[in-house]
C-alpha positions as CSV (number, residue, x, y, z in Angstrom):
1,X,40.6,2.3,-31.0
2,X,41.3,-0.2,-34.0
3,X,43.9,0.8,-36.7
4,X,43.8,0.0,-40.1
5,X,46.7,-2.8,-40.6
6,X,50.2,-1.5,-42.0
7,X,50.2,-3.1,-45.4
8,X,51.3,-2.0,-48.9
9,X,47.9,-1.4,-51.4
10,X,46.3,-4.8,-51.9
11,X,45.8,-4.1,-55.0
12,X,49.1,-3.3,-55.6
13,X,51.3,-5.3,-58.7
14,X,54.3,-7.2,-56.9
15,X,56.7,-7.7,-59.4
16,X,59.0,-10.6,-58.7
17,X,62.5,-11.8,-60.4
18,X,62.4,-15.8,-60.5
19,X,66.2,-17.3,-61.4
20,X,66.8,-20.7,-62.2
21,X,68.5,-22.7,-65.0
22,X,65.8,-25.4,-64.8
23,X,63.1,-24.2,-68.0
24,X,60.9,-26.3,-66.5
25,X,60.5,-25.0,-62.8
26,X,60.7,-21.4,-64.3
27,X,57.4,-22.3,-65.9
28,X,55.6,-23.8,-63.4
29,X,57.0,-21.1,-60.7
30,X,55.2,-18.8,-63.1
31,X,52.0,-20.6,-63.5
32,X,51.2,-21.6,-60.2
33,X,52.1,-17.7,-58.8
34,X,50.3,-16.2,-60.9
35,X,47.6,-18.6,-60.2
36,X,47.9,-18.3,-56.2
37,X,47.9,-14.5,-56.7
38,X,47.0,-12.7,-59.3
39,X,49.1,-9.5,-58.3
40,X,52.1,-11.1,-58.8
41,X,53.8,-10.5,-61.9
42,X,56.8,-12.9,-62.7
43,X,60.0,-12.4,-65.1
44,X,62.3,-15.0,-65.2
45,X,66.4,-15.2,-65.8
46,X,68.2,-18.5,-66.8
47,X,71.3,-17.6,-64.6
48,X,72.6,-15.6,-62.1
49,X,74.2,-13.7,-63.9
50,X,71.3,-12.8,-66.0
51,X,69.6,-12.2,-63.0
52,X,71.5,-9.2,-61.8
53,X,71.3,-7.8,-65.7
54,X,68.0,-7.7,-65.5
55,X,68.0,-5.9,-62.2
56,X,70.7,-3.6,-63.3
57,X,69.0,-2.5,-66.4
58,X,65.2,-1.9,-65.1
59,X,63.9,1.3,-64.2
60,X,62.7,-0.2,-60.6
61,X,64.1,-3.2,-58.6
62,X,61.9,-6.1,-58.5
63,X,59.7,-5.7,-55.2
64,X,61.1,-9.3,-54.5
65,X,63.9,-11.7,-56.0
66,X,63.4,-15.6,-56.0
67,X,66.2,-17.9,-56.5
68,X,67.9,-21.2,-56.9
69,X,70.9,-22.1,-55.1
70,X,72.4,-24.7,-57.8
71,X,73.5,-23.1,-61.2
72,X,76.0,-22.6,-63.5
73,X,78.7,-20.0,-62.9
74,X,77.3,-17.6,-59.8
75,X,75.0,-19.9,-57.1
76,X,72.1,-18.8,-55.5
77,X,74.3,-17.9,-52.0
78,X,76.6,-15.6,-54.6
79,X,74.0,-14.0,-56.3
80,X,71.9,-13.2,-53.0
81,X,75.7,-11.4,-51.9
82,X,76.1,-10.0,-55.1
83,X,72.5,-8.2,-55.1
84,X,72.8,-7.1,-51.6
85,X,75.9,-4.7,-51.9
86,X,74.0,-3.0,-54.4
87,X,70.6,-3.5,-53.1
88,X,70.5,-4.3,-49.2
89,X,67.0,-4.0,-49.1
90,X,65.3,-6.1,-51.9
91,X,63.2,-9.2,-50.2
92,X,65.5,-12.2,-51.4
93,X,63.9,-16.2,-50.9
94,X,66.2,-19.0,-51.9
95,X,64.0,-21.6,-53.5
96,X,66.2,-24.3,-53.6
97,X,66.6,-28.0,-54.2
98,X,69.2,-28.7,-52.6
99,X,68.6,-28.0,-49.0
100,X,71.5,-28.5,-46.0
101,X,71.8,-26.8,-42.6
102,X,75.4,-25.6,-44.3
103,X,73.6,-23.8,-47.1
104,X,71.0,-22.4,-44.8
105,X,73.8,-21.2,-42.5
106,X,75.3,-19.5,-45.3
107,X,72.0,-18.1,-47.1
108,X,71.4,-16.3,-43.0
109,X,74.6,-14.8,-42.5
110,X,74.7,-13.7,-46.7
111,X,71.1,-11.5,-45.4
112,X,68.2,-14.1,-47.2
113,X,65.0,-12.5,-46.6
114,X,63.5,-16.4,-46.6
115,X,64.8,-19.8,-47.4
116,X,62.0,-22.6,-48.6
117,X,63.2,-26.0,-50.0
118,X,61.4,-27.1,-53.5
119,X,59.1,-30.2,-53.2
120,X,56.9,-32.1,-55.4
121,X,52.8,-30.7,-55.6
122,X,51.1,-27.7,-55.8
123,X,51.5,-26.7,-52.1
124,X,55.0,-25.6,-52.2
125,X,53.8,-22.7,-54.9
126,X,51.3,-21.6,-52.7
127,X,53.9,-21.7,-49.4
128,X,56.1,-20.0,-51.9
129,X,53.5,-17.2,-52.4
130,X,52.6,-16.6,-49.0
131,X,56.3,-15.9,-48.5
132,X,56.6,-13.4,-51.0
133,X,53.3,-11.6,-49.9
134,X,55.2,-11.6,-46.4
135,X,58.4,-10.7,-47.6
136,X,57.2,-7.7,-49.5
137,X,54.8,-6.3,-46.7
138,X,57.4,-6.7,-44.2
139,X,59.7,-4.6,-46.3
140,X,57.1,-1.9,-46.6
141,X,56.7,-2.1,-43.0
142,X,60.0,-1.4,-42.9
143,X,60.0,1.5,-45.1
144,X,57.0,2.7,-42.9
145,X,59.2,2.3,-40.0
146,X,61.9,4.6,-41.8
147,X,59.4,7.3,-43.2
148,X,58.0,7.3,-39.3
149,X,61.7,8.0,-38.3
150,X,62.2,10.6,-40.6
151,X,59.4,12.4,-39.5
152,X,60.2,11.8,-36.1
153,X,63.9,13.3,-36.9
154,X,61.8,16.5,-38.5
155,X,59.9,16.8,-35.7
156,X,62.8,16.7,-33.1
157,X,64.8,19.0,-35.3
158,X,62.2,22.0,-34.3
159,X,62.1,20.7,-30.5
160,X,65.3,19.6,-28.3
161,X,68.0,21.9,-29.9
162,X,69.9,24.0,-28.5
163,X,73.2,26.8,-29.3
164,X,76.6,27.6,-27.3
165,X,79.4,29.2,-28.4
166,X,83.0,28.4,-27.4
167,X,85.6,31.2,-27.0
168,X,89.0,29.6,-27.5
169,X,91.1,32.2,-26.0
170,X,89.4,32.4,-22.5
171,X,87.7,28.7,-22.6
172,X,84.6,30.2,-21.8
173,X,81.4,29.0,-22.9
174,X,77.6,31.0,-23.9
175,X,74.4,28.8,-23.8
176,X,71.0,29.4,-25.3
177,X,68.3,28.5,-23.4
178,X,67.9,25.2,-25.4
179,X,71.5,24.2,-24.9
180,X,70.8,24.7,-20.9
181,X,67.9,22.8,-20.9
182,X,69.5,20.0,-22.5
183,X,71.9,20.0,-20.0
184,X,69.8,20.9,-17.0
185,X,72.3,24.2,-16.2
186,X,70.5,26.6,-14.4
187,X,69.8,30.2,-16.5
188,X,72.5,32.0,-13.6
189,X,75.0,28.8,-13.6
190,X,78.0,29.2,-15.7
191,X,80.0,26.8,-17.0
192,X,84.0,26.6,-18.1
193,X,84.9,24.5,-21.5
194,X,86.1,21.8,-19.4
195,X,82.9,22.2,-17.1
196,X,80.8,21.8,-20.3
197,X,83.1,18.7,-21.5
198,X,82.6,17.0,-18.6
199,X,78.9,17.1,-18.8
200,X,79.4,13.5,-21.3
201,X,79.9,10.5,-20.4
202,X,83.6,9.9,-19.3
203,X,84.6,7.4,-22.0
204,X,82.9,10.0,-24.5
205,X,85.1,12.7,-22.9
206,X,88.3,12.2,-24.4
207,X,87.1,12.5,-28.0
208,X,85.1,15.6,-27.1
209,X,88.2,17.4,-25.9
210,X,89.8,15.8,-29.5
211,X,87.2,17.6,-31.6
212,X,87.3,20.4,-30.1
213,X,91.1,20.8,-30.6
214,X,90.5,19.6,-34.0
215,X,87.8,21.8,-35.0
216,X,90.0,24.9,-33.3
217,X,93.3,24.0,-35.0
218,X,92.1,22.8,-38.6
219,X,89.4,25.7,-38.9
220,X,86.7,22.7,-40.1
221,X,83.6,21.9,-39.2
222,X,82.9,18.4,-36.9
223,X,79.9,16.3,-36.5
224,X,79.5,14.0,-33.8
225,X,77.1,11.9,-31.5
226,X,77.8,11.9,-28.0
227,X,76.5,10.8,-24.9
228,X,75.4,14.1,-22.6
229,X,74.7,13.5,-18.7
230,X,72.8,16.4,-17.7
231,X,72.7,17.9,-14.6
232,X,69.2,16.8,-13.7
233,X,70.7,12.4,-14.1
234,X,69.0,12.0,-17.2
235,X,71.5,11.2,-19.9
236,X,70.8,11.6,-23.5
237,X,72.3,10.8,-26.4
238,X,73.5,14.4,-28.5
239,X,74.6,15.3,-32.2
240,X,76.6,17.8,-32.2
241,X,77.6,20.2,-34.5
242,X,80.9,22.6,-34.0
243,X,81.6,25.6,-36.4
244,X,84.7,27.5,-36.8
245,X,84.1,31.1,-36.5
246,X,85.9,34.8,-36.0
247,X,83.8,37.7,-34.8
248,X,85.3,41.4,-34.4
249,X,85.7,41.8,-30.1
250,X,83.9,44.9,-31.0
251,X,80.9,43.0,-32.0
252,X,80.5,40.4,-29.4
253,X,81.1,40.2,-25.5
254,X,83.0,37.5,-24.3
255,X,81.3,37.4,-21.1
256,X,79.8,34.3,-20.5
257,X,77.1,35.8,-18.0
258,X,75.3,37.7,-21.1
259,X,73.7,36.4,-23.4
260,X,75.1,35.2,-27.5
261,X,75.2,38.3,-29.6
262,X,74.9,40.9,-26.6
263,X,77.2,43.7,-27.7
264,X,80.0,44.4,-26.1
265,X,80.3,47.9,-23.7
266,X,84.0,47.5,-22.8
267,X,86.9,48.7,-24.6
268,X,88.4,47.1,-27.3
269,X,90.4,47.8,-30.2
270,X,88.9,48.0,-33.8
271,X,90.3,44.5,-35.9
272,X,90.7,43.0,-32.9
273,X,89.9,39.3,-33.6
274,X,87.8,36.7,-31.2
275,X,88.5,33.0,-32.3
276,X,85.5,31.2,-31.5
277,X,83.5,27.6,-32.4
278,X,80.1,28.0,-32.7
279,X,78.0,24.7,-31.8
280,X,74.4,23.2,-32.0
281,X,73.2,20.1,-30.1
282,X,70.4,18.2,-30.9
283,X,68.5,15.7,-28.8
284,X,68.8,12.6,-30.8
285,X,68.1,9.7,-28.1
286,X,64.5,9.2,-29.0
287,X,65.8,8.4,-32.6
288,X,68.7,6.1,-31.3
289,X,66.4,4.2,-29.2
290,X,64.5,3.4,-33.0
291,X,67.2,2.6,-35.3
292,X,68.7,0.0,-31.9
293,X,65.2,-1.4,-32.5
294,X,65.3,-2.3,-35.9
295,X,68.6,-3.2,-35.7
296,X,67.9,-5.8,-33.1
297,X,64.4,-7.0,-35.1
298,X,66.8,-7.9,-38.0
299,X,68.7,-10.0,-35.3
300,X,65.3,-11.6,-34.2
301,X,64.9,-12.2,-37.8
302,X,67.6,-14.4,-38.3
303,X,67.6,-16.4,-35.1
304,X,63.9,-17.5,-36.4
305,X,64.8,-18.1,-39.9
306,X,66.7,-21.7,-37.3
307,X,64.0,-22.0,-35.0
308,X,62.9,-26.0,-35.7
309,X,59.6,-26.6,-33.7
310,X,56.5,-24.2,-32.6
311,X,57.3,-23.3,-29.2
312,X,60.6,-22.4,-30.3
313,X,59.2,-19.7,-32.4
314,X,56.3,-18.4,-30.2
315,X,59.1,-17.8,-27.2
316,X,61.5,-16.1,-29.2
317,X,58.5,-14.3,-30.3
318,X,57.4,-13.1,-26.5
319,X,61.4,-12.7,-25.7
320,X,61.7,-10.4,-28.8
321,X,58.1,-8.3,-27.7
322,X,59.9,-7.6,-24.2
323,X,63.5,-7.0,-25.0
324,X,63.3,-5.4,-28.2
325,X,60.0,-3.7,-28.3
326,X,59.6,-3.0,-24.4
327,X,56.7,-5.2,-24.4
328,X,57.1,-6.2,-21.2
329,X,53.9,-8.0,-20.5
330,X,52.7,-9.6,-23.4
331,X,52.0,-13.1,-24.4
332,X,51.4,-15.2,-27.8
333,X,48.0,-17.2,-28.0
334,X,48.0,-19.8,-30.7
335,X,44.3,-21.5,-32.1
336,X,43.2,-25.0,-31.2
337,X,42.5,-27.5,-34.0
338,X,38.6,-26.6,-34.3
339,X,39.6,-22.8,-34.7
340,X,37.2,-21.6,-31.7
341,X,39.6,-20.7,-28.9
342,X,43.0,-18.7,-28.8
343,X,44.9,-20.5,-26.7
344,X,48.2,-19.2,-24.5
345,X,51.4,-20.8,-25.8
346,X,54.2,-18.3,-24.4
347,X,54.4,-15.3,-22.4
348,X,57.0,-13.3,-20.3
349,X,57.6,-13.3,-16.8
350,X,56.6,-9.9,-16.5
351,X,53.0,-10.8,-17.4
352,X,52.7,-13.4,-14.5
353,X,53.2,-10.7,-12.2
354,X,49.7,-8.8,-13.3
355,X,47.8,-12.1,-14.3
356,X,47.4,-15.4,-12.1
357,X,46.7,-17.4,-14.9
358,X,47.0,-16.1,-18.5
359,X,43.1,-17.0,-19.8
360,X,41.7,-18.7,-23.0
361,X,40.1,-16.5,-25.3
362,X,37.0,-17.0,-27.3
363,X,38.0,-16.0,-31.6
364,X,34.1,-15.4,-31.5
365,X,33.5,-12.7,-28.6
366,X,37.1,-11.2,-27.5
367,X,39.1,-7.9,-28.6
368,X,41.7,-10.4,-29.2
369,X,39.0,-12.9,-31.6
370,X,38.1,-10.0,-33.4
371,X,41.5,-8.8,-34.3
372,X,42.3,-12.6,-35.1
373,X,39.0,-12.8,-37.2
374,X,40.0,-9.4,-39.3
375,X,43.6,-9.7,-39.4
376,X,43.9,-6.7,-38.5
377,X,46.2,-5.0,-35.5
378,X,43.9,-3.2,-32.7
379,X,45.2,-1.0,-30.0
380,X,43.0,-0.3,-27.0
381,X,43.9,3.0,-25.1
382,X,42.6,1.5,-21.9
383,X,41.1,-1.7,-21.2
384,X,38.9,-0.9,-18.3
385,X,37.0,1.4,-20.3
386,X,36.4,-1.2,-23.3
387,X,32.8,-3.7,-23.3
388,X,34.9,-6.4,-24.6
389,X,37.7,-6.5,-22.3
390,X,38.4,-10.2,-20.8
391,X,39.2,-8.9,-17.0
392,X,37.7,-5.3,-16.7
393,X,39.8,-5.3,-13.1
394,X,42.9,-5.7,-14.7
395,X,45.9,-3.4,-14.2
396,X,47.1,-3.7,-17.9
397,X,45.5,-0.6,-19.4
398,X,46.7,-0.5,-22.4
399,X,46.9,-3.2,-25.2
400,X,47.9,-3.9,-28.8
401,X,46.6,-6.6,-30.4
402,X,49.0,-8.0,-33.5
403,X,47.1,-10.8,-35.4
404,X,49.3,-13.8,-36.8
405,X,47.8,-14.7,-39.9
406,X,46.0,-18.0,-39.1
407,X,48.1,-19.5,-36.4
408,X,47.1,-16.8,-33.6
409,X,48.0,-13.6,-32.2
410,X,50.3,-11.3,-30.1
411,X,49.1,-9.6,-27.1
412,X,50.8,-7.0,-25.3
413,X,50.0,-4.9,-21.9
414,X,50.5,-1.8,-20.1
415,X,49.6,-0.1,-17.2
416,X,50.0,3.2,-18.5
417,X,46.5,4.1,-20.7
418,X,47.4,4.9,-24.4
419,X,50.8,3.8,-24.0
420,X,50.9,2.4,-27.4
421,X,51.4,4.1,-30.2
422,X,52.3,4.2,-34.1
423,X,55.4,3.3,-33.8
424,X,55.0,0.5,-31.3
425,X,52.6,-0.5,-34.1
426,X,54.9,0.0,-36.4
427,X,57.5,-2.5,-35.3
428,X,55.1,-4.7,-33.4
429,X,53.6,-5.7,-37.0
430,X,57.6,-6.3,-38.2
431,X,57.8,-8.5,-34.8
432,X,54.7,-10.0,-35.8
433,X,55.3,-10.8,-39.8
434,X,58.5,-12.4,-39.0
435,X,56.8,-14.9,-36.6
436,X,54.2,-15.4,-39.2
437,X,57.0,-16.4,-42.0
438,X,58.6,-18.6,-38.7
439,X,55.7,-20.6,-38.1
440,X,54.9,-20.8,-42.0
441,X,58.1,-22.9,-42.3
442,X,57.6,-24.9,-39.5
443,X,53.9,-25.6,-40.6
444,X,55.4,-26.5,-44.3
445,X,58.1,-29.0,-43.2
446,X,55.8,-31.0,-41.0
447,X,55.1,-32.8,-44.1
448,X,58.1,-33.9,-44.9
């Protein structure tokens, strides 16, 4: 199966806010972008301070912000600080002549998208370019990667939820049938509130008894995220949701053996009052296990933004695919001078298990060539079943193939068939445009 590549409309305008106080390098920023790519549509600012005006006052942020690091009044590191407590998400590039590890140090922990020092020639504009195309895909991917989540959350919403209801006075406790599966409690098992509380983690247990009581003695509603260990030894992460509520006894049994809203047979006085909290609990652990992925991409992030050489990049590249993706086999292949072979630069220990040697691949008849040759991401569902595959004996069914621009491409293996899916893809082809902008630098200052 080969997927189209996650990437904004190429045909798309990028608009893009250059500041600097040099009149000059304003001009030729503008000339030679425009000139490198004729979707990208410059306006300029003098200063800083102008810079965030002009941000302020549009309709739309600029898909991307370039800036000098050396002006009047605000610098480049204070205007990139400035622009991200308002806007944490715009693509920011210091283009700077002044370049220092101290500055760099700062622009990384300030959040710069991309830092690229200003040189004399043409090449630097088209460098500069590249990085903005980059910068501005990446953040789409991103967005991607959050419209996939929210689905995701819409989706789980309608599945893993279950009810319970809490009666304060006799601590016992009702369970739909969602809330027991959740919780792996048999349909005839009954549990007591403590019973229930100590289904969570034991450091999470303290402040479920507190929110409880809190919930009970303010009459407000809490919200929380909890870690549930369910009968069955799966543990999950939970949100849950309590409700103060009354009912009329009358109304509702308090038996915990019948089910929520049974009436109740037995004698009770009319007014007679039940305290109760209502809850839901929703499964959110598939959604946790996401937003700990980006989080941990936007580490990756900056530890290449300080990788110096090739192999440096390429290993934090593999390390990222297995620890943050759960890649576990997967390798980077990198192409030889003449452009005919993709050659094996880095790959996990996990992949030397399944292959003796990890091979050289032909750009000109391979799944991987091909996916180098179009730039485009392909996932194979399993790999025994494909004309093209490299080893039809192998044990790595499925595969994802993540292209790296011009330098090589990401491979990763499973031995489950179909095992990736759109949101591996997703934040494979994050994993994968970071390592491009990585090896973009490196490539750049070789010249120095």
């Amino acid at each position: 199966m080969r997927l189209p590549p996650i990437r904004p409309d190429s045909t798309k305008q990028i608009q893009v806010l250059h500041v600097d106080d040099d009149p000059s390098i304003i001009d030729l920023t503008e000339t030679f972008l425009e000139r490198e790519d004729d979707r990208i549509c410059i306006e300029t600012a003098a200063s800083a301070t102008e810079g965030l005006e002009r941000i302020v006052n549009c309709s739309h942020p600029p898909d991307c912000v370039v800036s000098d690091y050396d002006m009047p009044g605000m610098d480049g590191i204070d205007f990139l600080e400035t622009v991200r407590e308002e806007y944490p998400e715009i693509p920011f590039i210091l283009f700077t002549g002044k370049g220092s590890e101290e500055i760099a140090s700062h622009a990384i922990s300030a959040g710069v998208t991309d830092y690229l020092q200003k040189r004399c020639g043409a090449e630097q504009y088209e460098l500069l370019a590249n990085r903005i195309q980059n910068a501005v895909q990446s953040q789409y991917q991103r967005q991607r990667a959050d419209r996939i989540d929210e689905l995701m959350r819409l989706t789980e919403l309608a599945g893993d939820t279950g009810g319970f209801e809490i009666h304060t006075d006799t601590g016992e406790v009702l369970m739909t049938d969602g809330c027991r599966r959740l919780a792996g409690v048999s349909d005839d098992e009954t549990l007591s509130l403590e019973e229930a509380i100590e289904l969570y983690h034991p450091d999470d247990q303290p402040k479920v008894r507190q929110t409880v009581s809190q919930a009970t003695d303010m009459g407000e509603q809490e919200c929380e995220s909890w870690r549930l260990q369910a009968l069955d030894g799966t543990e999950r992460i939970v949100d849950v949701t309590l409700t103060p509520a009354e009912v009329d006894k009358n109304k509702y049994n308090t038996n915990a053996n019948t089910s929520i809203g049974a009436a109740d047979k037995s004698e009770s006085h009319a007014g007679d009052v039940a305290k109760m909290l209502r809850g839901a609990i929703h499964d959110v652990t598939d959604r946790h296990h996401r937003e700990q992925r980006l989080t941990k991409l936007n580490g990756v992030s900056k530890d290449l933004l300080t990788a110096k050489t090739q192999q440096e990049v390429v290993k934090i590249g593999v390390n990222a695919g297995r620890d943050v993706l759960d890649f576990q086999a997967n390798a980077i292949h990198l192409t030889e001078a003449g452009g005919t072979q993709l050659v094996p630069a880095a790959q996990t220990d996990e992949l030397n298990i399944h292959v003796d040697e990890v091979p050289t691949l032909s750009v000109s008849d391979s799944i991987a060539g091909r996916a180098y040759r179009r730039d485009e991401p392909i996932v194979v569902e399993d790999a025994r079943q494909h004309p093209d595959t490299h080893n039809p004996e192998t044990d790595l069914r499925g595969h994802v193939y993540l292209p790296l621009d011009n330098y090589g491409i990401f491979i990763a293996g499973s031995e489950k068939k179909a095992s990736f899916d759109c949101q591996d893809l997703a934040f494979g082809e994050l994993l994968a445009g970071d390592l491009i902008a990585a090896l973009d630098r490196i490539d750049y200052n070789k010249t120095d």
